[in-house]
Backbone atoms as SQL, in Angstrom:
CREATE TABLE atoms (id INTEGER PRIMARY KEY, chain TEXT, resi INTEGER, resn TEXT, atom TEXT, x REAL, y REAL, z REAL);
INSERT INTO atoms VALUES
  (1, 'A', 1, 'UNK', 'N', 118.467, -82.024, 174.948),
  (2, 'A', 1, 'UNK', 'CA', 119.795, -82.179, 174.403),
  (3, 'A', 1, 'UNK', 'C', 120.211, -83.646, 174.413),
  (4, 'A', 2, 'UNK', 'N', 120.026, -84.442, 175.442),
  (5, 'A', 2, 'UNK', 'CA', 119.900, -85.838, 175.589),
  (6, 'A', 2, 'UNK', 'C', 119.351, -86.524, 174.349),
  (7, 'A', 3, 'UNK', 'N', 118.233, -86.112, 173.969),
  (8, 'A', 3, 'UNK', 'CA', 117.554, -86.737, 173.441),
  (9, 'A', 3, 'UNK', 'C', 117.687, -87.005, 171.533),
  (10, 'A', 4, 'UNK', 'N', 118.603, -85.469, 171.489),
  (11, 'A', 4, 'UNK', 'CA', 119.510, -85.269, 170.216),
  (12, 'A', 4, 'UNK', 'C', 120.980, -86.129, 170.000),
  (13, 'A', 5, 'UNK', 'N', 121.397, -86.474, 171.029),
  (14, 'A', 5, 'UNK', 'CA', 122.507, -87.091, 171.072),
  (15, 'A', 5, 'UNK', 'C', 122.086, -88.519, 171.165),
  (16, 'A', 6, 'UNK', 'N', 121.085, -88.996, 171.896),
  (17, 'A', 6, 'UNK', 'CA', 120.773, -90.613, 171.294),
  (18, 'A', 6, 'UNK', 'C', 120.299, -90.601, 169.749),
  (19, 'A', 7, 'UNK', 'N', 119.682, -89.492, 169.188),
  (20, 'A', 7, 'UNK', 'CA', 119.402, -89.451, 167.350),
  (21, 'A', 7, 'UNK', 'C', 121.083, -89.569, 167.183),
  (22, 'A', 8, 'UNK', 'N', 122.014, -88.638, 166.981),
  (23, 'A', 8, 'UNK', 'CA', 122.717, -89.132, 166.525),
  (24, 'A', 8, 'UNK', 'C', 123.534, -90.040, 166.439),
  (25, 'A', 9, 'UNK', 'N', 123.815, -90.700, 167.644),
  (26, 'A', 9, 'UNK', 'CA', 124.188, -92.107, 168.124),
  (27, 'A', 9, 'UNK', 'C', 123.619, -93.088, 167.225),
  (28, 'A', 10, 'UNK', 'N', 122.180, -92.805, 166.924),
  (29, 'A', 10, 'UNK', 'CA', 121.228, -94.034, 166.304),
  (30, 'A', 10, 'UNK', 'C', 121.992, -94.137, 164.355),
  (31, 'A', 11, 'UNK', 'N', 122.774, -95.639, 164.401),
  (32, 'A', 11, 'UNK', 'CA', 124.031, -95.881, 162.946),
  (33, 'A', 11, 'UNK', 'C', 123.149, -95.201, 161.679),
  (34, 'A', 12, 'UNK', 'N', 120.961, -95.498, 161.956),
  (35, 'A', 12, 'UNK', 'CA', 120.440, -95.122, 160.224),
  (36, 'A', 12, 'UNK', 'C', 120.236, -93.444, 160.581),
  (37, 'A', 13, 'UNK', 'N', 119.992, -93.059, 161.230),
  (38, 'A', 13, 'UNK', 'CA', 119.618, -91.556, 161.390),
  (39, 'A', 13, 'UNK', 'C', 120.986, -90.790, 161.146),
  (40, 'A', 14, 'UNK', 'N', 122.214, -91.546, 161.471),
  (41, 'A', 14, 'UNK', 'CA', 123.552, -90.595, 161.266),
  (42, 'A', 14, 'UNK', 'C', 123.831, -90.718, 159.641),
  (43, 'A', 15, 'UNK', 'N', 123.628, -92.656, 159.442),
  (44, 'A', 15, 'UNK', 'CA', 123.529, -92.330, 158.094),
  (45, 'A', 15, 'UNK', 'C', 122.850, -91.483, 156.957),
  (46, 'A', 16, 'UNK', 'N', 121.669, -91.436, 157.603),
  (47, 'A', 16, 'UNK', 'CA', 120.561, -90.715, 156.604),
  (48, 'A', 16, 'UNK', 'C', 120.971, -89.233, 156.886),
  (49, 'A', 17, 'UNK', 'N', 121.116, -88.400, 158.097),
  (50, 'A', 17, 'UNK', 'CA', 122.186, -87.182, 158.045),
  (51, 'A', 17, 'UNK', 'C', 123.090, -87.367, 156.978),
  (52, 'A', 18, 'UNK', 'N', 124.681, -88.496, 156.685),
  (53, 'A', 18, 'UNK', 'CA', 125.536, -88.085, 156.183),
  (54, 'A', 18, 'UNK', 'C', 125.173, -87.809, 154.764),
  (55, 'A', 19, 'UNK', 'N', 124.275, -88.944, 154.146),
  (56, 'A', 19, 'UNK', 'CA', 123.988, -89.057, 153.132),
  (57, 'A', 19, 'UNK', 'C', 123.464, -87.604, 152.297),
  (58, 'A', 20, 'UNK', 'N', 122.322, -87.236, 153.148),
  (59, 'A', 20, 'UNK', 'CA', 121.493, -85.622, 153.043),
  (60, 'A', 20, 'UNK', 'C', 122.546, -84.668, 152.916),
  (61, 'A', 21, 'UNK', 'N', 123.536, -84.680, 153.339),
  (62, 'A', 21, 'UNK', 'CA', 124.347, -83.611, 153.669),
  (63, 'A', 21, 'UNK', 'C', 125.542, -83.891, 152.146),
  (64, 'A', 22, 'UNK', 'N', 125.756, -85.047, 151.572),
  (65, 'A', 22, 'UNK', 'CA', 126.087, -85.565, 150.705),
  (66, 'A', 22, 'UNK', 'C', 125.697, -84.849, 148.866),
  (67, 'A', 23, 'UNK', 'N', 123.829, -85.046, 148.977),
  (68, 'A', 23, 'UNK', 'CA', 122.843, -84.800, 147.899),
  (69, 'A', 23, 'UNK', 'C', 123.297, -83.423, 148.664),
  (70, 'A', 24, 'UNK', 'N', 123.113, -82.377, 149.170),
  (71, 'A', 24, 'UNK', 'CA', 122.701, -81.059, 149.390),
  (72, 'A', 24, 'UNK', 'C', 124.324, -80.455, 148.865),
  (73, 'A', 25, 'UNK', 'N', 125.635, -81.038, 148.888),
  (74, 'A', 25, 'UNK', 'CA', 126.682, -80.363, 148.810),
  (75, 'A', 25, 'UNK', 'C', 126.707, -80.652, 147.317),
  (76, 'A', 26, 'UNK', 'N', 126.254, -81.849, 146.392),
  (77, 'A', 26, 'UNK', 'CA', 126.457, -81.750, 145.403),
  (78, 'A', 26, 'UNK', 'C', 125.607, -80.966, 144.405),
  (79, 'A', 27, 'UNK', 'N', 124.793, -80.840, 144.886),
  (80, 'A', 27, 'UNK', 'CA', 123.547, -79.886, 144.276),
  (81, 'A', 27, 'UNK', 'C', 123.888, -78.409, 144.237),
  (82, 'A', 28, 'UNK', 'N', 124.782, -77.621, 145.557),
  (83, 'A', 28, 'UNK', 'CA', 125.435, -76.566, 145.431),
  (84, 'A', 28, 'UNK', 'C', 127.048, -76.551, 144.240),
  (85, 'A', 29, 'UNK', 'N', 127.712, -77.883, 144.114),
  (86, 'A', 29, 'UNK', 'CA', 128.326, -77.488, 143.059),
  (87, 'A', 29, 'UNK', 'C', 128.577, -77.654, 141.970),
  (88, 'A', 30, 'UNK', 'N', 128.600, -76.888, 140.641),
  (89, 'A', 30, 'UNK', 'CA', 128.338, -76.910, 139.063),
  (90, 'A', 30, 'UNK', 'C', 129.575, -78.303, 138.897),
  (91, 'A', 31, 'UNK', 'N', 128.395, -79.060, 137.977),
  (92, 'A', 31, 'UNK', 'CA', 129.468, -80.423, 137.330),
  (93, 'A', 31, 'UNK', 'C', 130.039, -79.647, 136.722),
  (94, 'A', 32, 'UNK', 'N', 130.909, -80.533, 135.461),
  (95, 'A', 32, 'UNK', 'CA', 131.228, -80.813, 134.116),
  (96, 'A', 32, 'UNK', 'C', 130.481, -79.807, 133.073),
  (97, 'A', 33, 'UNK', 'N', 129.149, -80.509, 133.025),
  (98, 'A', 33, 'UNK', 'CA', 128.683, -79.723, 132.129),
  (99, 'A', 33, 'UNK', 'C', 127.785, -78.538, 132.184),
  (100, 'A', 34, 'UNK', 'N', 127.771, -78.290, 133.895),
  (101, 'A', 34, 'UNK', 'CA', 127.344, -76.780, 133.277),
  (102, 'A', 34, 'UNK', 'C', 128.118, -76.270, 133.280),
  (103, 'A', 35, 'UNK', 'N', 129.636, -76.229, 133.713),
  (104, 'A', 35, 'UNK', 'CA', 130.870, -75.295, 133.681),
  (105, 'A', 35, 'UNK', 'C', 130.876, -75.041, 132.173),
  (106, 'A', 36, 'UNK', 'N', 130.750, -76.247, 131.741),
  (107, 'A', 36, 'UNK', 'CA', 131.104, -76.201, 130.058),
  (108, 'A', 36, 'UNK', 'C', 130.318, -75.232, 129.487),
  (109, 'A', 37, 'UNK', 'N', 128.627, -75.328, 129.571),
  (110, 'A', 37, 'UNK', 'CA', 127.578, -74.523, 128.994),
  (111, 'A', 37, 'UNK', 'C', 127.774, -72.922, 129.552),
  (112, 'A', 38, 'UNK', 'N', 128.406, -72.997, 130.490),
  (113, 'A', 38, 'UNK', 'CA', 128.771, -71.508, 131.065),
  (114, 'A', 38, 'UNK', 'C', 129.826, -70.879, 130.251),
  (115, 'A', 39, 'UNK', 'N', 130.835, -71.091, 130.419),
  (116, 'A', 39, 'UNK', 'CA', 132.135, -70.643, 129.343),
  (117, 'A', 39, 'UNK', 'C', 131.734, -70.724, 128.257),
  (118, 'A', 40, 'UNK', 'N', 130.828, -71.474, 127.451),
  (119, 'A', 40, 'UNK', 'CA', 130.321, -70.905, 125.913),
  (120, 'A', 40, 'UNK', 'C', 129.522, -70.546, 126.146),
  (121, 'A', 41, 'UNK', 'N', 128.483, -69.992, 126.809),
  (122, 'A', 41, 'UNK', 'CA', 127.515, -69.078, 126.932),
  (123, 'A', 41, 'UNK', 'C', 128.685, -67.427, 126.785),
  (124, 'A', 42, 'UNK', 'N', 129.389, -67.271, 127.939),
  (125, 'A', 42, 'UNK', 'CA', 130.114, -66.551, 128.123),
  (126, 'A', 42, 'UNK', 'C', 130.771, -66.097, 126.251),
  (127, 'A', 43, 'UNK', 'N', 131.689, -67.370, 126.231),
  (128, 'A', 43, 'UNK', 'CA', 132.660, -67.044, 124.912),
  (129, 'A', 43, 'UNK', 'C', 131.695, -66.583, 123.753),
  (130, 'A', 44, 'UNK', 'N', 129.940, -67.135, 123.707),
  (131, 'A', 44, 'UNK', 'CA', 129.537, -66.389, 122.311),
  (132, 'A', 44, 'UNK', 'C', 128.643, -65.166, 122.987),
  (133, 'A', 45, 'UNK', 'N', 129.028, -64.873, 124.175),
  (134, 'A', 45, 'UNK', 'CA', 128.289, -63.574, 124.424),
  (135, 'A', 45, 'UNK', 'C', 127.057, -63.578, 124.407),
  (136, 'A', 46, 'UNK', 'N', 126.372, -64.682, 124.874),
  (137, 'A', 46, 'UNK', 'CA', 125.102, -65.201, 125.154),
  (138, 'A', 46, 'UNK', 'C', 124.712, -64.549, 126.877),
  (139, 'A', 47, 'UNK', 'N', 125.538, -63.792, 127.416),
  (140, 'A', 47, 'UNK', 'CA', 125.178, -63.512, 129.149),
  (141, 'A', 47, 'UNK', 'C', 125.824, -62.323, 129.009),
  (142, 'A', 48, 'UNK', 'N', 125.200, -61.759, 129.682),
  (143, 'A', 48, 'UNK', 'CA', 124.988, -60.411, 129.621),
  (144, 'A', 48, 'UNK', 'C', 124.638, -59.890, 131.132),
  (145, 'A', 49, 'UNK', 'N', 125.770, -58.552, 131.480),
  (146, 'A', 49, 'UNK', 'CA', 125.613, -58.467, 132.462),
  (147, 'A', 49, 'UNK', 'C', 125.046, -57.170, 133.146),
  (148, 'A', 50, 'UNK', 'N', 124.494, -57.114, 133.924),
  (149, 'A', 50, 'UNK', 'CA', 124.021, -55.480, 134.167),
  (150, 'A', 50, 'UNK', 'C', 124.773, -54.731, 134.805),
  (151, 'A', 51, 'UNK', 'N', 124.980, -53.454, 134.101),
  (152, 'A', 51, 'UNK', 'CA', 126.484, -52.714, 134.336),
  (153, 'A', 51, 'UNK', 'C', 125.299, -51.115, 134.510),
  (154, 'A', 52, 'UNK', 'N', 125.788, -49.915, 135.414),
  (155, 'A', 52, 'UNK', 'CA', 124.999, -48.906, 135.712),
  (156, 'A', 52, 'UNK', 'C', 125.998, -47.749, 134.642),
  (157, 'A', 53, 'UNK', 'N', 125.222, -47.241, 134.208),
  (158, 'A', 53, 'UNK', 'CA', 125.637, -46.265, 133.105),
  (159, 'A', 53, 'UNK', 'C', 125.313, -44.697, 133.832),
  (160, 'A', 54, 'UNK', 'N', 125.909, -43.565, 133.434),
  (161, 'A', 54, 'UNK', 'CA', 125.667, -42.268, 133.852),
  (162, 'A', 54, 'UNK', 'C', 124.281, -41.965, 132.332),
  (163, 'A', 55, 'UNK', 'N', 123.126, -41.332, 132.743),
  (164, 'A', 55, 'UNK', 'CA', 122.251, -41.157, 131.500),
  (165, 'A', 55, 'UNK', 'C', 122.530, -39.863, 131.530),
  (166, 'A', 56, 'UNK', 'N', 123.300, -38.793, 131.655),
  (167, 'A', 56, 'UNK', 'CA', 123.581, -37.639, 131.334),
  (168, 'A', 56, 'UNK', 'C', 122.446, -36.383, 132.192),
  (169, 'A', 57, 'UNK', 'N', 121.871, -37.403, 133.230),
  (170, 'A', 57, 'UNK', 'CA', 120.889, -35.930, 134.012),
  (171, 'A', 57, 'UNK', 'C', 121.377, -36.252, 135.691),
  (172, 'A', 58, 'UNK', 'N', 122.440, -37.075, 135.537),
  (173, 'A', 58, 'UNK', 'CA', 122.857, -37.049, 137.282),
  (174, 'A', 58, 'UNK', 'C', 122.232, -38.185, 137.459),
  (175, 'A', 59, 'UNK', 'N', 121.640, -38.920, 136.609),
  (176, 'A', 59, 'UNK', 'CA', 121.181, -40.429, 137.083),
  (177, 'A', 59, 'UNK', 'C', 121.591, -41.476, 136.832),
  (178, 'A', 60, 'UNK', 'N', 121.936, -42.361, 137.476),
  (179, 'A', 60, 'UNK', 'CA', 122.119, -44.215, 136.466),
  (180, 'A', 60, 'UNK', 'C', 121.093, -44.351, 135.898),
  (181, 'A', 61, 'UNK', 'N', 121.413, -45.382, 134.809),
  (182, 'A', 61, 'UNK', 'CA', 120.317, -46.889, 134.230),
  (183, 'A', 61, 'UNK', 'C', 121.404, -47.730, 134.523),
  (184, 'A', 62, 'UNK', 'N', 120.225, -48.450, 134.412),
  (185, 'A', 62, 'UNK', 'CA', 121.186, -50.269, 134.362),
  (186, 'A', 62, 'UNK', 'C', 121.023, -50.420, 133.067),
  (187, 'A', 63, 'UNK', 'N', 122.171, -50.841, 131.971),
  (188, 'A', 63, 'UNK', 'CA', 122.206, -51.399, 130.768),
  (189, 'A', 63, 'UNK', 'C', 123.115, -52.871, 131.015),
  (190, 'A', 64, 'UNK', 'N', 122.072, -53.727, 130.418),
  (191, 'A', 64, 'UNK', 'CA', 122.907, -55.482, 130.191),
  (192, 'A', 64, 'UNK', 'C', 123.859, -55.423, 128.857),
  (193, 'A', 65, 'UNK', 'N', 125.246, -55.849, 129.215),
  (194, 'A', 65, 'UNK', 'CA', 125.863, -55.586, 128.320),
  (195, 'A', 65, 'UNK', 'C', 126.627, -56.630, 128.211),
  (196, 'A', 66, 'UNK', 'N', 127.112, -57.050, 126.745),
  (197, 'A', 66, 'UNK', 'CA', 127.732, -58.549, 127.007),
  (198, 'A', 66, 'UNK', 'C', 129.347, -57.874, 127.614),
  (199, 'A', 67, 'UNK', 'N', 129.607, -59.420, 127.733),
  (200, 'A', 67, 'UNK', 'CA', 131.262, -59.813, 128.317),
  (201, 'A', 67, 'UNK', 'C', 132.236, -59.221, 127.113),
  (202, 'A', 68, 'UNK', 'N', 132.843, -58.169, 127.812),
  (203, 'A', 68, 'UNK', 'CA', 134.249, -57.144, 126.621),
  (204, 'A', 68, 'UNK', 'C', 134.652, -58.834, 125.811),
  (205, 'A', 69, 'UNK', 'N', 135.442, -58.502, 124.747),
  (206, 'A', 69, 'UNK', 'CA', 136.118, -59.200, 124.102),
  (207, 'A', 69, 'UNK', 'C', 136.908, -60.173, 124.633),
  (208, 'A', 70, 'UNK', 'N', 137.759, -59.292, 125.790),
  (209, 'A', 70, 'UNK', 'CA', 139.420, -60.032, 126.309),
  (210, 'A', 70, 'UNK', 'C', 138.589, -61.282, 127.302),
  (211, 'A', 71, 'UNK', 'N', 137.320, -60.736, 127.940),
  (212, 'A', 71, 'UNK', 'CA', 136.634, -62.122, 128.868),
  (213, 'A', 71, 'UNK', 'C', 136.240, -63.122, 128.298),
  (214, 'A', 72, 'UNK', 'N', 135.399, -62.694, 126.928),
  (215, 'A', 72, 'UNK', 'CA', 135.055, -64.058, 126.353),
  (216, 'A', 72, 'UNK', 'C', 136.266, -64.279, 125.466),
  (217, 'A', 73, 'UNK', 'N', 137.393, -64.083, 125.261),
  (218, 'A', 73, 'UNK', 'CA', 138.935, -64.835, 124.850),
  (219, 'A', 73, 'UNK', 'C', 139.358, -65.971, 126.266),
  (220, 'A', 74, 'UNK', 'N', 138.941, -65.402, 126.871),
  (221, 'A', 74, 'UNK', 'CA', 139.939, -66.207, 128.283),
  (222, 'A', 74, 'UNK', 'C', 138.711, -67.084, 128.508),
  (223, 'A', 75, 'UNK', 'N', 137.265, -67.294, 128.113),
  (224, 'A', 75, 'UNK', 'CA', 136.080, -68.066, 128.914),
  (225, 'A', 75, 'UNK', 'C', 136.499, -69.110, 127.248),
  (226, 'A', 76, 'UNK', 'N', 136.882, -68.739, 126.147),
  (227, 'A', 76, 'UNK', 'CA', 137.440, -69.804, 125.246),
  (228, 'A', 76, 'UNK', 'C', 138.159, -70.298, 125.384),
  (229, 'A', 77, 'UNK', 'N', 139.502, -69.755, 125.905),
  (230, 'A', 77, 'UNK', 'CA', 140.612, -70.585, 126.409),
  (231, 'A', 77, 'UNK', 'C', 140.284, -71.647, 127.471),
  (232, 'A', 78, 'UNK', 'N', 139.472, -71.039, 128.828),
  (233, 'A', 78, 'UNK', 'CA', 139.581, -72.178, 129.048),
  (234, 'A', 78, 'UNK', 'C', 138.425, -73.653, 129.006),
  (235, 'A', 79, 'UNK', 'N', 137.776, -73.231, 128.162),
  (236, 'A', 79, 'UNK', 'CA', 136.428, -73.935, 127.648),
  (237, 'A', 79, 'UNK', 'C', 137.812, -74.517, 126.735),
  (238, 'A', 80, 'UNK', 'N', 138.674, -74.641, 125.750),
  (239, 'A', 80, 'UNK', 'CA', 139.965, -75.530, 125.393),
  (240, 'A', 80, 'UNK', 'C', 140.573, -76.506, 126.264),
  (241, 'A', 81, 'UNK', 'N', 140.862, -75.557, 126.981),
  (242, 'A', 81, 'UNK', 'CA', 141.703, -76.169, 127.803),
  (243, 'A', 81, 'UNK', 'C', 140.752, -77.694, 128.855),
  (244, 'A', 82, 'UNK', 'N', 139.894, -77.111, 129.280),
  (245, 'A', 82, 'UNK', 'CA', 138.593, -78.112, 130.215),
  (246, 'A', 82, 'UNK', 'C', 138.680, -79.337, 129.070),
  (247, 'A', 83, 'UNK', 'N', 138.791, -78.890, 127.858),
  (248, 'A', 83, 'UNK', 'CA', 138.066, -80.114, 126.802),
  (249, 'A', 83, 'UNK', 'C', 138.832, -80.908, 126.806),
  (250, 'A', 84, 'UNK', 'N', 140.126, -80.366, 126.614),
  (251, 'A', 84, 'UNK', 'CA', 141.490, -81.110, 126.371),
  (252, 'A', 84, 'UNK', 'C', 141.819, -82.357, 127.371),
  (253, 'A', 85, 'UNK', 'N', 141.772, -81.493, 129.017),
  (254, 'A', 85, 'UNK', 'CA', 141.747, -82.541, 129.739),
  (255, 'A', 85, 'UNK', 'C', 140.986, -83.152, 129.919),
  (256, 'A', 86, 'UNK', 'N', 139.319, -83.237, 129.847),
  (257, 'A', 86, 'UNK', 'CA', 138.630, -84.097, 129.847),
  (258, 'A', 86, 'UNK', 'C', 139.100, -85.005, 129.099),
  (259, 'A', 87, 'UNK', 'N', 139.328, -84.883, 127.558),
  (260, 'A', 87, 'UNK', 'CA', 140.141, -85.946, 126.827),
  (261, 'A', 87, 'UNK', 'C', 141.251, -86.634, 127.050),
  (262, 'A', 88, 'UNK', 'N', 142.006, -86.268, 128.079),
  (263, 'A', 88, 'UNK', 'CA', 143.127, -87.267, 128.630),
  (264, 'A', 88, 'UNK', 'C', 142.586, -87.970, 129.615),
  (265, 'A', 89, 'UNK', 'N', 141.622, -87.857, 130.419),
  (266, 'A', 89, 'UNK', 'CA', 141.089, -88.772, 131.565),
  (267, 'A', 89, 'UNK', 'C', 140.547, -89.530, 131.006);
């Protein structure tokens, strides 16, 4: 335990921790543009989701089915709206 606490004490090893921990949080979250490629994927019904259906003998299937209408209205809106403000910054 000693011997973990002089690593982190040591200024390049804490740096090289903060840094790692830096690359690893941005890698978990979606920029700009895949948010963007997501909401028009979404709005032209390009993703498709797997939803369990009754097949009429007491069993499910899984059928992929796109996004109802009213979701890809609101994944356009705000694929608008994202654009808009990008354009004021």
């Amino acid at each position: 335990m000693l011997r973990l606490s002089l690593l982190l004490e040591n200024a390049s090893v804490k740096t090289y921790i903060e840094n790692r921990m830096e690359e690893l949080k941005s890698e978990r979250v979606a920029d700009q543009q895949e948010i963007m490629e997501f909401l028009t994927a979404v709005m032209r019904g390009d993703v498709v989701e797997p939803v369990p259906i009754l097949n009429g003998d007491g069993f499910q299937k899984v059928v992929n089915l796109q996004p109802p209408v009213n979701v890809r209205k609101v994944a356009a809106e705000i694929r608008r709206l994202k654009g808009e403000m990008q354009q004021r910054w």
